[in-house]
C-alpha positions as CSV (number, residue, x, y, z in Angstrom):
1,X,31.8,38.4,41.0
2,X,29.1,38.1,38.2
3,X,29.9,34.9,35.8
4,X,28.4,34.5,32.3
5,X,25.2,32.2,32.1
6,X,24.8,30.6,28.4
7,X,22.5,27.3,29.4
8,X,23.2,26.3,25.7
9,X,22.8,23.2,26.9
10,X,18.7,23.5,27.6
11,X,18.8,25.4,24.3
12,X,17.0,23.7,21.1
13,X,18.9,24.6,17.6
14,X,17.0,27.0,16.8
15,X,16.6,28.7,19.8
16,X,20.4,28.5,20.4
17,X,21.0,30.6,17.3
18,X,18.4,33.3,17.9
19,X,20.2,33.6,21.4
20,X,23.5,33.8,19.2
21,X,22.0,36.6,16.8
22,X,20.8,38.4,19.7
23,X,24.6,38.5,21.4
24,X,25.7,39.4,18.4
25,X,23.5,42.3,17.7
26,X,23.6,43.3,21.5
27,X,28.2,43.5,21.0
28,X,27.6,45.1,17.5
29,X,29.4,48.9,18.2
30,X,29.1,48.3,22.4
31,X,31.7,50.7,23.4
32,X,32.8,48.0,26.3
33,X,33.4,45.2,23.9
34,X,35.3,47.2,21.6
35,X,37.7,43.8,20.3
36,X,36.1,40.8,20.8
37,X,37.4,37.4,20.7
38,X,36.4,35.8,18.5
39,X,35.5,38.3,15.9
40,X,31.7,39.2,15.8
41,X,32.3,38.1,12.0
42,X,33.5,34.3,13.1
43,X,30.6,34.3,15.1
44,X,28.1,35.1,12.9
45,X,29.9,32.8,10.5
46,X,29.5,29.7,12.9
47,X,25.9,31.0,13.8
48,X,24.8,31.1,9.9
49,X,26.6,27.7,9.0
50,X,24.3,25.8,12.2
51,X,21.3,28.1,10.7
52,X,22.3,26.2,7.3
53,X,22.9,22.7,8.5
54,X,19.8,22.6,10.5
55,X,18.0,23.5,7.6
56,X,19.2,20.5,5.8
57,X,18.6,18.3,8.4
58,X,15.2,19.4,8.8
59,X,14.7,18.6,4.5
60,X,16.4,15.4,4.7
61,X,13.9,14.5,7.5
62,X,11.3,15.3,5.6
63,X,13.0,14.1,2.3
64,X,13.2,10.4,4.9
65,X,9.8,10.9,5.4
66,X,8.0,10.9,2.4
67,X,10.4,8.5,0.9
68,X,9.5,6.0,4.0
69,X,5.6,6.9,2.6
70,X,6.1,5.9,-1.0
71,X,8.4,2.8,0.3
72,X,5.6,1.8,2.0
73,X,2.9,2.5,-0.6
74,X,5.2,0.2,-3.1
75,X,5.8,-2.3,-1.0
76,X,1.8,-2.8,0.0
77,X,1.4,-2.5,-4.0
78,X,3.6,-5.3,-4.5
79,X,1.7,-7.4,-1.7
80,X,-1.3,-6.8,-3.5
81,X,0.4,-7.7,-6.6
82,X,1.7,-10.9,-5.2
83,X,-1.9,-12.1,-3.3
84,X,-3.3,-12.0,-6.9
85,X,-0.7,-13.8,-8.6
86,X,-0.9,-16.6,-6.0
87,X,-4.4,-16.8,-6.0
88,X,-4.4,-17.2,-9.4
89,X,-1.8,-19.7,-9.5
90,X,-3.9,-21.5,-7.0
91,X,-7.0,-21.6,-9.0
92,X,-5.1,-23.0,-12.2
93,X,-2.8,-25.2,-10.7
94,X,-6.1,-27.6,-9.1
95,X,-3.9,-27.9,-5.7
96,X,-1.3,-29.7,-7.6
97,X,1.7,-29.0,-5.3
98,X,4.0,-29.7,-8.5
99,X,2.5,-26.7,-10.2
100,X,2.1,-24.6,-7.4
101,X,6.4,-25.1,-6.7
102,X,6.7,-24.6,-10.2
103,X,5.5,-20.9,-10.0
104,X,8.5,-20.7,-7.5
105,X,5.8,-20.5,-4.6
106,X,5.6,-22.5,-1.5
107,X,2.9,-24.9,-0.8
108,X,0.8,-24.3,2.8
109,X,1.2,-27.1,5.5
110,X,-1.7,-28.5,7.1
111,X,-3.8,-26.2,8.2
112,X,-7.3,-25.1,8.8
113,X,-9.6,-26.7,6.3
114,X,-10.5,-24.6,3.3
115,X,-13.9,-25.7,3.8
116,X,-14.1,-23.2,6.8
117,X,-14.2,-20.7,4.6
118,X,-18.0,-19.7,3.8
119,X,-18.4,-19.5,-0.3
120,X,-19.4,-16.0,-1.3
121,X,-23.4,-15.7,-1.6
122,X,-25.9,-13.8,-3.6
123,X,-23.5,-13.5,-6.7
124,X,-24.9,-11.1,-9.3
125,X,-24.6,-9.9,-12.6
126,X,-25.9,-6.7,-14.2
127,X,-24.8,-4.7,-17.2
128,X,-21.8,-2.3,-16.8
129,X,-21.4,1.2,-18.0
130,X,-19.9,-0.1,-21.4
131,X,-20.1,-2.1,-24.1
132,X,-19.0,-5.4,-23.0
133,X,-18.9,-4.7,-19.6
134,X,-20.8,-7.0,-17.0
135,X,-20.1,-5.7,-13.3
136,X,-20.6,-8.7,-10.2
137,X,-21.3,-7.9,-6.9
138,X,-21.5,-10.6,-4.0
139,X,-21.8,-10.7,-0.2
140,X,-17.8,-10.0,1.2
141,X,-17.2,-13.2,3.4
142,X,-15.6,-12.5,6.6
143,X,-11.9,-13.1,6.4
144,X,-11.2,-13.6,2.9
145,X,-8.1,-12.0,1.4
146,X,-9.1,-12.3,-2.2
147,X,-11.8,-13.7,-4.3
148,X,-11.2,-15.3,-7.3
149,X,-14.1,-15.3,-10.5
150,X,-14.3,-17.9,-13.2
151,X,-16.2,-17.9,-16.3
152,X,-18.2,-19.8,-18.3
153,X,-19.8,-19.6,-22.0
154,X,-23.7,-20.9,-21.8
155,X,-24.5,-23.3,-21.4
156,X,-22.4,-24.2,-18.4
157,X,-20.6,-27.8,-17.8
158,X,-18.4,-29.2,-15.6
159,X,-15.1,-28.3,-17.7
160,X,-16.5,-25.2,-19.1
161,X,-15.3,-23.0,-16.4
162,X,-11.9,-20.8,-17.2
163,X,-10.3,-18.3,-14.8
164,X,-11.5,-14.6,-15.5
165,X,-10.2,-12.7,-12.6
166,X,-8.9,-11.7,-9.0
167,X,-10.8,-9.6,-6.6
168,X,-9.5,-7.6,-3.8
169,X,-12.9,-6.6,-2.9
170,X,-17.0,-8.2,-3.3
171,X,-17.5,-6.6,-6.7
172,X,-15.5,-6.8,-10.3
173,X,-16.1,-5.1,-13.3
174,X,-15.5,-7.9,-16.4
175,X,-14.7,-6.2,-19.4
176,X,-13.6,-6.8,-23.3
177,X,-16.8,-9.1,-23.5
178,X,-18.8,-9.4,-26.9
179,X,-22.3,-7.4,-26.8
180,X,-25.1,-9.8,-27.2
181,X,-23.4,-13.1,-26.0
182,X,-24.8,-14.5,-22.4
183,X,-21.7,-15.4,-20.1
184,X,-22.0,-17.1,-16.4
185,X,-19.9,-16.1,-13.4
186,X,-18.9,-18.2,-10.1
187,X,-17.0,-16.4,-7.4
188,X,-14.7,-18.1,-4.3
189,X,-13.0,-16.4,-1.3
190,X,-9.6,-17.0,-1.0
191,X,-7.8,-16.6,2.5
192,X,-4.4,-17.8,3.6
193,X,-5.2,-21.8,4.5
194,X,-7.0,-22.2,1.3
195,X,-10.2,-21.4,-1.0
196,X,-13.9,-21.3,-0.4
197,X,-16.0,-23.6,-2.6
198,X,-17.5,-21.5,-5.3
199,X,-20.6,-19.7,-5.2
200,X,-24.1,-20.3,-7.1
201,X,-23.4,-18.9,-10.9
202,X,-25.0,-15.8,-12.1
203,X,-25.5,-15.1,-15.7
204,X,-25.9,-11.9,-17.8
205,X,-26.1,-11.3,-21.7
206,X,-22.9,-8.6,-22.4
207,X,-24.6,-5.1,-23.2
């Protein structure tokens, strides 16, 4: 006696409701199958409601996936973001560990010395595309995170040096300077057991 063979369970979704259609279309006016049970309709029903929800599903997925994407974008954004602000905070603070908790930060336990970490060489300074703009370029030191650029007025002194900027990379572009005026720049690498000591100035007159 000849028994049905569906194997729905081998069958992927989709292939499951091709199968389906093709049942359907094959009973459509078959003189043998004259009343079927269920209706043709309730099948084609159930087969066009799976078509539907797989559809969804396969948006959502992809809806998941791009929203995983951007998630992860914002979230290395806001590492970024965060690297800067403690290197900064780091600069200005002098190792003071009462500063550095006071920017709500935690303060590194002893560690490697910061002293391992090379300063940044051949620091340079040339004119930028703009008005005002002086662009540095340095040698990237191997395992640095950040870099960190102060700046002077000329002449240069001891306490003349302010914090300019953060680096994620061995150039800057320093901008909103005044045209004419001659400016020095020291660079140091920042990693996470501390900072480099800071590189031989370089000095530029703004363009």
């Amino acid at each position: 006696m000849a028994k049905v063979k569906l194997n729905l369970i081998n069958l992927s979704t989709t292939e499951k409701v091709v199968k389906a259609r093709q049942i359907v279309s094959a009973m459509t006016g078959n003189a043998t199958f004259t009343t079927p049970h269920p209706t043709l309709t309730q099948v084609t029903t159930a087969i066009d409601d799976l078509d539907s929800a797989f559809a969804d599903a396969q948006a959502a997925r992809q809806t998941a996936l791009t929203k995983t994407s951007i998630l992860r974008e914002k979230e290395d954004a806001l590492d970024v973001v965060l690297r800067q602000l403690a290197a900064y905070v780091e600069s200005i603070s002098g190792e003071d560990d009462t500063k550095i908790l006071s920017a709500g930060l935690n303060v590194r336990g002893a560690g490697a010395s910061p002293s391992a970490l090379s300063s940044p060489e051949s620091l340079s300074a040339t004119e930028g595309d703009h008005d005002g703009e002086i662009d540095l370029f340095w040698d990237k030191v191997k395992s640095a995170k950040s870099y960190i650029i102060e700046r002077s007025a000329d002449p240069p002194s001891a306490t003349s040096w302010a914090h300019e900027a953060v680096a994620l990379k061995s150039s800057a572009v320093i901008g909103g300077l005044t045209s004419g005026t001659r400016y020095w720049f020291r660079v140091a690498a920042i990693r996470t057991d501390g900072q480099s000591g800071w590189s031989d100035p370089a000095t530029k007159i703004a363009p």
